[in-house]
C-alpha positions in Angstrom: 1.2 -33.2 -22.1 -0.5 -31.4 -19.2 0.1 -28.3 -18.0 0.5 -27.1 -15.1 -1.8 -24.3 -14.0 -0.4 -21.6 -12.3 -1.9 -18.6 -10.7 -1.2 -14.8 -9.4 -2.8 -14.2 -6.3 -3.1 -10.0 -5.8 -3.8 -9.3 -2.2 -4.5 -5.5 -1.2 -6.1 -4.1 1.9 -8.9 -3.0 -0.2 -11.0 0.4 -0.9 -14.8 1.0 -1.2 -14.3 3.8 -3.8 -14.4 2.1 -7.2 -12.4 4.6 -9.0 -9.2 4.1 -6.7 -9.5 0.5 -7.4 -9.4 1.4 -11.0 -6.9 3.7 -10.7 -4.7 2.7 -7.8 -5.0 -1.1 -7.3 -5.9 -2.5 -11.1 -2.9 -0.7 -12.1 -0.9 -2.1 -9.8 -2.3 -5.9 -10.3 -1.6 -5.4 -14.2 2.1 -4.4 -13.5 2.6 -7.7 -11.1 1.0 -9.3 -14.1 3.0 -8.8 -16.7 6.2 -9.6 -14.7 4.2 -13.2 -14.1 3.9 -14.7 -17.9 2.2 -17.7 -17.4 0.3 -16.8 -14.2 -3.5 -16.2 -14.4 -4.3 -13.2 -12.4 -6.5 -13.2 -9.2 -7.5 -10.5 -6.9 -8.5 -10.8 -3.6 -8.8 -8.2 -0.3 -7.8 -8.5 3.4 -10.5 -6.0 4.8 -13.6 -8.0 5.9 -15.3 -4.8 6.5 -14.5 -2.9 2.4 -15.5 -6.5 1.1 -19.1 -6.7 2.7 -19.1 -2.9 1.6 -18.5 -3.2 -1.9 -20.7 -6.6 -1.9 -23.7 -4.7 0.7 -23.7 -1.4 -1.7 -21.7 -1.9 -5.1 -22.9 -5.4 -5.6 -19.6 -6.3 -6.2 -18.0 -9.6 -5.0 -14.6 -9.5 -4.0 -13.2 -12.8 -2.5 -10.7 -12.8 0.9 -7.2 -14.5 0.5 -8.7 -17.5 2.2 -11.6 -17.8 0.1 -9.3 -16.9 -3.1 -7.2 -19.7 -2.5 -9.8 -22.4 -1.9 -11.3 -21.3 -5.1 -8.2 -21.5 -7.3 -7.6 -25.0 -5.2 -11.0 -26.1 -6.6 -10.0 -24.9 -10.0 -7.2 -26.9 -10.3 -4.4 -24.8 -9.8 -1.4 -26.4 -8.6 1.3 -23.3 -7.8 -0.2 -19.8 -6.2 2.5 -16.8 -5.9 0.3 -14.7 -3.0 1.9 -11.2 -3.8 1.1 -8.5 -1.3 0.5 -4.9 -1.8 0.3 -3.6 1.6 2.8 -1.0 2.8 4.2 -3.0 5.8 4.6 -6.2 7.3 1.9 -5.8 9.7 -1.1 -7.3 11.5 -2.6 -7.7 7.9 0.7 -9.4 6.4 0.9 -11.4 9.2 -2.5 -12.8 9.4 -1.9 -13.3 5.5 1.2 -15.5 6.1 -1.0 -17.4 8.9 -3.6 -17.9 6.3 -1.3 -19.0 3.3 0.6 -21.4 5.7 -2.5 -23.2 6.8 -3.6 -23.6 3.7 -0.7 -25.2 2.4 -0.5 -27.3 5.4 -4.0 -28.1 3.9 -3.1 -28.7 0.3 0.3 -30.1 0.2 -0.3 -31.4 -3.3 0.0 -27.7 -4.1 3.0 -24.6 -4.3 1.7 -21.6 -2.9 4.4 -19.2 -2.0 4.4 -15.9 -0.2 5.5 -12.6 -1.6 6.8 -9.4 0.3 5.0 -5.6 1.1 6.8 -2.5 0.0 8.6 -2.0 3.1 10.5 -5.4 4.1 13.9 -5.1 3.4 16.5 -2.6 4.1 16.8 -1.4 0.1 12.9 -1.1 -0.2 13.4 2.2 1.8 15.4 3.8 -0.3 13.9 2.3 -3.2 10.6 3.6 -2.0 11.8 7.2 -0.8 13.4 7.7 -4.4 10.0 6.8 -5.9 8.4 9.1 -3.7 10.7 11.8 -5.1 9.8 11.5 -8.2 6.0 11.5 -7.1 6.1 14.5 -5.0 5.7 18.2 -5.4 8.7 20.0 -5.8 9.5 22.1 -2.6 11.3 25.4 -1.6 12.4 27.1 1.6 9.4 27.5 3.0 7.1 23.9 2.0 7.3 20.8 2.8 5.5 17.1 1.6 3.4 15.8 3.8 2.8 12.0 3.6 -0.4 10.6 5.6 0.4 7.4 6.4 -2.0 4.6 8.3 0.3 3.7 11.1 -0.5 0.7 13.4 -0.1 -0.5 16.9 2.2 -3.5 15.5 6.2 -3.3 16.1 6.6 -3.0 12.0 5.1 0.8 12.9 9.1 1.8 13.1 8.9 1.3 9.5 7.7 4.6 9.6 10.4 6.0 11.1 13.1 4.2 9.1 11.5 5.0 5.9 11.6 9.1 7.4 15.7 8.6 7.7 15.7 7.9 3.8 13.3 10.5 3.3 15.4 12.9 5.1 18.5 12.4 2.6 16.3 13.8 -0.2 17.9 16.8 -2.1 14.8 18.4 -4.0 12.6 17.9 -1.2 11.1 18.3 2.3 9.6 15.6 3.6 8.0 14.3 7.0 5.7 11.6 7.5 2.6 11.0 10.2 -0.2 8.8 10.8 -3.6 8.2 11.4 -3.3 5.6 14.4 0.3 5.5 15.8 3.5 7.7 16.0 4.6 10.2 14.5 1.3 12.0 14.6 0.5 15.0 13.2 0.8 17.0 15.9 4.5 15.8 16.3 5.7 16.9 12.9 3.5 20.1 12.8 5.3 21.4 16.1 8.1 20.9 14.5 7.7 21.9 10.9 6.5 25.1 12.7 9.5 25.7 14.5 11.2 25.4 10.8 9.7 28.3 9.6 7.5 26.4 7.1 4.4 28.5 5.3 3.0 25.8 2.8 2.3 22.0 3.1 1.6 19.6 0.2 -0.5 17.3 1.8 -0.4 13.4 0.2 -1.3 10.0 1.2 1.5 7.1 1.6 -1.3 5.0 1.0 -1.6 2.3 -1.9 -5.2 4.4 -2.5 -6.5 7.8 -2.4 -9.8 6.2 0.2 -11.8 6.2 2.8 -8.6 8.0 5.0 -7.3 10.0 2.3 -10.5 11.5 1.4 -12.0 12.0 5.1 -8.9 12.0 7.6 -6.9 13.8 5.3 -8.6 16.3 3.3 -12.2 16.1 4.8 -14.2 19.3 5.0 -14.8 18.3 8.8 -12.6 20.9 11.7 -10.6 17.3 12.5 -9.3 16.3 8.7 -5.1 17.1 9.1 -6.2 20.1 6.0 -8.2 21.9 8.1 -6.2 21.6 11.3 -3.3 22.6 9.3 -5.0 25.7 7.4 -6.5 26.3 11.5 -2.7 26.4 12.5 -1.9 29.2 9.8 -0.2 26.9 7.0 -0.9 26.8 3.3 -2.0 24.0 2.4 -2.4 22.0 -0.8 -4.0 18.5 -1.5 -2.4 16.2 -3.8 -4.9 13.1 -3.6 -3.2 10.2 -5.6 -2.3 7.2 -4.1 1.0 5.3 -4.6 -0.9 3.0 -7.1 -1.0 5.6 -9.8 2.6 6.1 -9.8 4.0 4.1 -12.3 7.4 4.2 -10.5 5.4 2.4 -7.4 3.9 0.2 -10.1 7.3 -0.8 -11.0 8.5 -1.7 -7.5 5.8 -3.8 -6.9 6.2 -5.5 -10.4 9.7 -6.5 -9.4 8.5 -8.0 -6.1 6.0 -10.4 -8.2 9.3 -10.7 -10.3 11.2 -12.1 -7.4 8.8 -13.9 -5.8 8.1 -16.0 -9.2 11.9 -16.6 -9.5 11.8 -17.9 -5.4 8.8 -20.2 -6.8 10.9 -21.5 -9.5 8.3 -22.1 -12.0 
């Protein structure tokens, strides 16, 4: 009797720095794994620009979900789970939807389904804001967390802002988040954690890996990273640079994502 082959499709954004894809994203791809018996494990990233990276300077050669699926297509694989690990439904989950529909208009001989981010339904964010608790620095009086987030020009931005309602029902800690490259900024939350009274500021990613924005835009030695503007602005500041990956509590949340989406499949 043949069986039929079956295959784990692990889509991230993607990072240049080798040792968060060790630490953040393998992690993370193992976890979806093992909630999968039966399914062979692929990775693939979104980011044209980290894959030409890694293949240009690391000589490595990461495929994009496109080119991952045409592969496993080839291979003989006849059901794909696509499981996301990107924080939102954004421009990079949508194009990723776009991409897995086409190619299943393309292949209808074959079952490839579509997974969800973190943040997609109303109990992810209080899923994910009680992860984050456990994650976080414990904080007094006078601190507060700090979450960097990416932030995008795409309406799933109010994620954000949702997630910060959750966040704000905490009871052991202080939390605000800002982005990079849409509201809130820094600026916004620093005005106001100011008018708080607040002295000292753990400063963390809520990012999937500690990377490129992480390590630069966050805690850069350069006057603009939000550390220096922060110590510039008279707070005490202290880096925690760990992205969600490592947390085992994140690995978890993902795992039962993969979980569910293999149950929707029915296989």
């Amino acid at each position: 009797m043949n069986t039929v082959k079956k295959a784990l499709l692990v889509v991230s954004f993607g990072t240049s720095y080798l040792q968060a894809i060790e630490n953040c994203i393998s992690p993370v791809e193992q976890a979806i794994g093992r909630a999968a018996p039966g399914f062979d494990v692929y990775r693939a990233f979104t980011s044209e620009m980290i894959i030409r990276k890694l293949k240009d300077v690391s000589k490595i050669a990461i495929p994009s979900p496109g080119e991952a699926l045409q592969v496993l297509a080839g291979q003989g694989y006849k059901v794909v789970a696509v499981q996301p690990t990107h924080i939102l439904a954004g421009t990079e989950y949508h194009d990723l939807a776009r991409e897995v529909e086409a190619f299943r208009t393309e292949h209808p001989d074959m079952k490839v389904i579509l997974g969800q981010p973190l943040l997609y339904e109303n109990r992810d964010y209080q899923q994910t804001a009680q992860a984050l608790e456990a994650w976080m620095p414990k904080t007094s009086g006078q601190e507060v967390v700090l979450l960097m987030g990416h932030g995008t020009e795409h309406f799933s931005n109010s994620s954000y802002f949702a997630l910060q309602h959750y966040l704000d029902q905490l009871k052991t800690r202080a939390v605000y988040v800002a982005n990079v490259e849409a509201p809130p900024v820094l600026t916004e939350v620093m005005a106001k954690i100011k008018d708080e009274g607040v002295k000292k500021v753990y400063l963390m990613p809520f990012m999937l890996v500690a990377g490129d924005h992480a390590r630069n835009d966050m805690a850069g030695e350069d006057g603009d990273s939000w550390y220096n503007i922060l110590k510039f602005h008279g707070f005490n500041v202290q880096v925690c640079l760990h992205g969600l990956g490592e947390s085992e509590d994140f690995q978890k949340i993902y795992a039962e994502k993969g979980q569910w989406l293999i149950e929707k499949c029915g296989c």
